[in-house]
N, C-alpha and C positions, 0 to 999 in steps of 0.2 A: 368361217367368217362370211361365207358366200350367202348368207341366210340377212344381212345386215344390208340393207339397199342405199347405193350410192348416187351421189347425183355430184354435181357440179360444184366448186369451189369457189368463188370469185374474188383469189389472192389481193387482185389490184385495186381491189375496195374496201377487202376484209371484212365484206358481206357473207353470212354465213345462212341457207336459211335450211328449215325443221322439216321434214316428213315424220308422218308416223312414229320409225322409232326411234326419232330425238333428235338431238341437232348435232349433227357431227363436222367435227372441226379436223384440219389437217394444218399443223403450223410445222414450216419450214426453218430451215436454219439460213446462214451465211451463202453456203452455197446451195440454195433454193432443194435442197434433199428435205423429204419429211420426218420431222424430229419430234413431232408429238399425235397423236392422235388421240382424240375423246369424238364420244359417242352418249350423252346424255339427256336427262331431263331433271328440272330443278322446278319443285314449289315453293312457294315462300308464303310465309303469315305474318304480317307486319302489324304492332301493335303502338300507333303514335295520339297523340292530342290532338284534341277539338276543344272546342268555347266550352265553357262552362266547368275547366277542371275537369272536363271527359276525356274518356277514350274510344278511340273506334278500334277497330281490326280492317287491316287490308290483306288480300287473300289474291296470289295472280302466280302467275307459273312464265319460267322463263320463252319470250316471245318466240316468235316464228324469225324475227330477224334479229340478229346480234353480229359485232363486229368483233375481231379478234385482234385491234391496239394492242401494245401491251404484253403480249403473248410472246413467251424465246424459251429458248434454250439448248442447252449444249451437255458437257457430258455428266457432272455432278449436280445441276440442278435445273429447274426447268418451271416455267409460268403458264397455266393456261385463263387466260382472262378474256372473258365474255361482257362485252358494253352493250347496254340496250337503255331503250325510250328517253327519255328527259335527264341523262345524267346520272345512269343507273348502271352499275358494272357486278360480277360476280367472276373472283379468282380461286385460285387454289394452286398453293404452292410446293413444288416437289421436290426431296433429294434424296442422289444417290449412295448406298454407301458396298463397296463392293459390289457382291453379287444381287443385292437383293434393292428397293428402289421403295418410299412411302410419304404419303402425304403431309406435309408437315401444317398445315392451314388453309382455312378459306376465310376470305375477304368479301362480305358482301355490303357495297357502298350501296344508299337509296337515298334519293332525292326528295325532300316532303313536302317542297315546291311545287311536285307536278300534281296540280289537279285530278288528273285521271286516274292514279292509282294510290293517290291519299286525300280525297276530298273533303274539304273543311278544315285541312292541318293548319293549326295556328302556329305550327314552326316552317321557317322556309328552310332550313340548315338541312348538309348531304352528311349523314349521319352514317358510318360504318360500324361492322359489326364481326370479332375474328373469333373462327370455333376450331376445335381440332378435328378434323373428320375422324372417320374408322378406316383408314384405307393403310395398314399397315402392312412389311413380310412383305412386297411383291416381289416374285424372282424376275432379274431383268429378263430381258430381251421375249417376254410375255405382258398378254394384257389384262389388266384386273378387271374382272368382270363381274355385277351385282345387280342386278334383277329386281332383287327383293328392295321395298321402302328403308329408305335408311334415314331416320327423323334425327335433327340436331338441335335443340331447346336451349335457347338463352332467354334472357327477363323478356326481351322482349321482341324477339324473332326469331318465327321458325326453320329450318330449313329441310325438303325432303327431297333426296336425291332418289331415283331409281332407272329403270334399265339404263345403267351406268358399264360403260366399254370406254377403257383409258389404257393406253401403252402411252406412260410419260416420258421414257429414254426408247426412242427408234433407232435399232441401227442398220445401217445401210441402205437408209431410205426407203426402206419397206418395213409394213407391219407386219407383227408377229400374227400367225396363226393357232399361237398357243396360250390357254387362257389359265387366271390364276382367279379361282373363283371364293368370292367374300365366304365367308362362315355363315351366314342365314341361308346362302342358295344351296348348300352341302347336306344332299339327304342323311337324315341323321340311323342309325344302324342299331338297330335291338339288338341287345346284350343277350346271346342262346344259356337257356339254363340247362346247366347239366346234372342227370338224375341219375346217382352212382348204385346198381343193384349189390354192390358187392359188399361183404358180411365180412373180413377181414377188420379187425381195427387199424385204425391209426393209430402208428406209435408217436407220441408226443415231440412237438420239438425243440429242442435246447437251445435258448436264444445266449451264444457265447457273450460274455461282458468285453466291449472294445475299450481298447485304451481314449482318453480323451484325445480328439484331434489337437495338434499342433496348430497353433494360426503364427503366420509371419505379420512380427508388427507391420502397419501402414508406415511409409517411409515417408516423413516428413513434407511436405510441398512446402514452394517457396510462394513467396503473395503475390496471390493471380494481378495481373494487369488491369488496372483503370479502364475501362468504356465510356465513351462520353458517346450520349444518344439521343437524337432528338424526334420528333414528328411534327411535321407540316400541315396544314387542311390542302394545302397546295403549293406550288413552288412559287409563285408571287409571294407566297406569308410568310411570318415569323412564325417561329416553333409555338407552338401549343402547348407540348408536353418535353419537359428536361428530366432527364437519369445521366448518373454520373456513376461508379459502383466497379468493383472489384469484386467479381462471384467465385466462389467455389460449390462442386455439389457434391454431395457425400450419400450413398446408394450401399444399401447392405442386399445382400441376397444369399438364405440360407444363411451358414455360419460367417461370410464372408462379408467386411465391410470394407470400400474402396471408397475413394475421394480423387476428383477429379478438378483441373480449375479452366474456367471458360476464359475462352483466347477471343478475343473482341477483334483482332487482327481477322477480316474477311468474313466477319460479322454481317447479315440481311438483316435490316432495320426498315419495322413496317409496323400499323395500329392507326389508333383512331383517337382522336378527342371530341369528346362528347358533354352536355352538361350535368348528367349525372353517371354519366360512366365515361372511362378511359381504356385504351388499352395500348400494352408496345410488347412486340413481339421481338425475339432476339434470335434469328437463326443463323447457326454456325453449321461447319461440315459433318459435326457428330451431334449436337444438340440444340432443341428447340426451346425457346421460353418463353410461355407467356404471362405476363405480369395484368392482373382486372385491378383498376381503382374504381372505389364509389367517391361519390360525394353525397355527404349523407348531414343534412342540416348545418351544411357550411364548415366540418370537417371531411378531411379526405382519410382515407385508410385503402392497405391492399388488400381488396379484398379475396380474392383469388391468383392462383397461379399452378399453370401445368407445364411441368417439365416432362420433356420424352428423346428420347437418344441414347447414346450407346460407350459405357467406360472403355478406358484406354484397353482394357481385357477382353473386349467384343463382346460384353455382357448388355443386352438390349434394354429399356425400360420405359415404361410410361405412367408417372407420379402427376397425382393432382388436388388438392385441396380447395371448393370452394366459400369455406365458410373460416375467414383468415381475420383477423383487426390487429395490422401489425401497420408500421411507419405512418401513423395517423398525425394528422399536422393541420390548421388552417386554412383551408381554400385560397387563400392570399400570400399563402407564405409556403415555403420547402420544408422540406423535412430533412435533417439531413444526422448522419452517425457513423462520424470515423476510427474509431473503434471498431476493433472485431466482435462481430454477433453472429449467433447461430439459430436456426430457428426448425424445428420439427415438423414438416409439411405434413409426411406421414408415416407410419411407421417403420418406413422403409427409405425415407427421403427426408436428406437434412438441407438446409441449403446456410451457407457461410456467406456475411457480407462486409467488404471493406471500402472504407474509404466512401462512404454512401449518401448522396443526395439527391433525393427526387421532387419532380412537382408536376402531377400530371394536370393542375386546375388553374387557370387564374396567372400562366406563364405572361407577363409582358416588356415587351420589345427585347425578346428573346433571348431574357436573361432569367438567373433563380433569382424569386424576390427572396426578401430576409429569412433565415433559418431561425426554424425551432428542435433545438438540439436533443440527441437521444439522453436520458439518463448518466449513462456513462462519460459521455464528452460534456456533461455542464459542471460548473464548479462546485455544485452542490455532492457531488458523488464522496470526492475526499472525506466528506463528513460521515458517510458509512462507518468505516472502523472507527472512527473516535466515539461516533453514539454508540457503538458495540462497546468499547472499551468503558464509557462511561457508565454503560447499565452494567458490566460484569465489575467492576468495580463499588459501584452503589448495592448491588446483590451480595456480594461477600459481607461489604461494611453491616449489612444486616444481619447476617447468619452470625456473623462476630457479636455483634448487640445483642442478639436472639442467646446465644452461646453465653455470653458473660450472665445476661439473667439470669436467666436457668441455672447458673452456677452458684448464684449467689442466694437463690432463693430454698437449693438444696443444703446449701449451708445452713439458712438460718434452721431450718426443719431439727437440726442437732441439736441447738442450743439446748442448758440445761435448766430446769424450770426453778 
């Protein structure tokens, strides 16, 4: 770690500032020990409006000074947040789970107020933005270390992390000297081909028939718990965006399919409202979720969502779908379906929803305005089986009709002339 140049910290300001290779942060805990270290740099490509129904691109890399607000933690989870220029912040947020420690998201807030690094933005709004990193699998008490560009694309910003050095659980107030290196800086290793001289056949090999594996049924779960969750623009405002919901997730790997249900109880509730995107993130001690809404010609739908964490059997996973049109509703109004519904993320990833109300658009004086109910919970559902029962009844009546002609028409064919 001796190769990594230090300089000075200035705690009492939470002044942070950049040499060469990056800006490195030390944030302390309660009792003033070092409980996080990062060592990075951060590009960004910001793509917002100008006059004319344009757009421009802005393009700027994180400054030379940043302060560290914001920034904690302790022994299962942990903040490192970077504030810089006019009301401009960059987080990312950490947890631990046993032995091993990974990124659960980042947060990049921008201001499109400031002149200088959005010029001619016709929106003054501080618009955020949450992506899942790659920083998964760290072994504790080591620093994840990545060198290599690490690009993260959303509609409409980029993010590109690199010579990146983070030990997010510190213990003992000292950094680790031992490093967990990303998958891109990992020299990759040619496979030796082996060239066999020898004249000997092989004798063929008998692949015995196994008996079918045994699966133990999934034991029943009881109905996960209600979250009620909100987002602020700030703590002066009123919520922005309501979800209300009772989750289960359902995770197959290999022959093996489990089901888990998410404890809302010590739940992190974080995201962003925006005017054509939303987001809320729900992090608990074993999993992550993030739920994307559009607002797409004055209907809302989910459009995406990445779940990542780990079943009650220590089986790890990280599932995501972006291309979703499910709880679509009116900009004006909730969505809402209490009923049990299942939904196929992907093919490996189910997710179950009870008891469900959301409204990421158009929330005011921080209530859900009027519901528009799923299929199941309107009064029009009951009529399913009856229209079922009335066409298998109207279909008989025909084959009977159909049946009696035919009868009758073979009859006459006998008469005698």
């Amino acid at each position: 770690m001796g190769r990594y140049t230090t300089f000075t910290l200035f705690l009492t300001f939470g002044i942070v500032f950049q040499q060469s290779c990056g800006i490195e942060v030390n944030v302390q805990d309660k009792d003033n020990k070092l409980c996080l270290y990062a060592n990075l740099m951060v590009n960004f490509s910001v793509s917002y409006e100008v006059a004319g129904n344009k757009s421009a691109t802005a393009e700027f890399e994180l400054p030379s000074e940043v302060t560290t607000v914001g920034s904690e933690c302790d022994t299962t989870s942990s903040v490192l947040k970077l504030n810089f220029g006019e009301g401009h912040s960059w987080s990312i947020n950490f947890t631990a789970n046993g032995k091993m420690y990974q990124a659960d998201y980042i947060t990049f807030s921008y201001n499109l107020s400031d002149a200088t690094r959005f010029p001619a933005s016709v929106s003054n709004e501080t618009t955020s933005v949450t992506v899942k990193p790659h920083i998964t699998d760290v072994d504790m008490d080591t620093c994840y270390s990545c060198k290599s560009n690490d690009m993260i694309e959303t509609d409409l910003v980029n993010q590109t992390l690199w010579n990146v050095l983070i030990q997010a659980f510190v213990s003992n107030g000292s950094k680790s000297e031992q490093i967990s290196s990303c998958a891109a800086d990992l020299p990759t290793t040619a496979v030796p081909t082996t060239h066999s001289t020898s004249t000997t056949p092989v004798a063929p090999v008998t692949n015995a028939t196994a008996p079918p594996p045994t699966t133990t049924p999934t034991p029943t779960l009881p109905t996960p718990s209600t979250g009620k969750y909100s987002i602020k623009p700030d703590d002066n405002s009123t919520a922005c965006l309501l979800a209300s919901f009772g989750l289960r997730i359902g995770y197959k790997q290999a022959d093996k399919y489990q089901e888990m249900n998410f404890d809302p109880n010590g739940t992190t509730v974080s995201g962003s409202c925006g005017v054509n995107s939303s987001e809320l993130v729900l992090a608990s001690n074993t999993m992550t979720i993030m739920f994307t809404f559009t607002n797409d010609m004055q209907k809302f739908r989910l459009h995406a969502l990445n779940v990542t964490g780990s079943m009650s059997s220590g089986v790890s996973f990280s599932e995501a779908n972006t291309n979703l049109s499910l709880w679509e509703a009116a900009v004006s109004s909730s969505y809402m379906c209490n009923k049990e519904q299942n939904y196929t993320i992907s093919s490996l990833l189910t997710l179950y929803t009870f008891n469900l109300q959301v409204q990421p658009f158009g929330v005011k004086k921080g209530a859900f305005s009027t519901a528009e109910e799923c299929f199941l919970d309107s009064d029009l559902s009951f009529l399913v089986p009856i229209a079922v029962g009335v066409a298998l009844s109207f279909l008989i009546i025909l084959v009977l009709i159909s049946y009696l002609i035919g009868r009758r028409k073979s009859r006459t064919g006998y008469q005698s002339v």
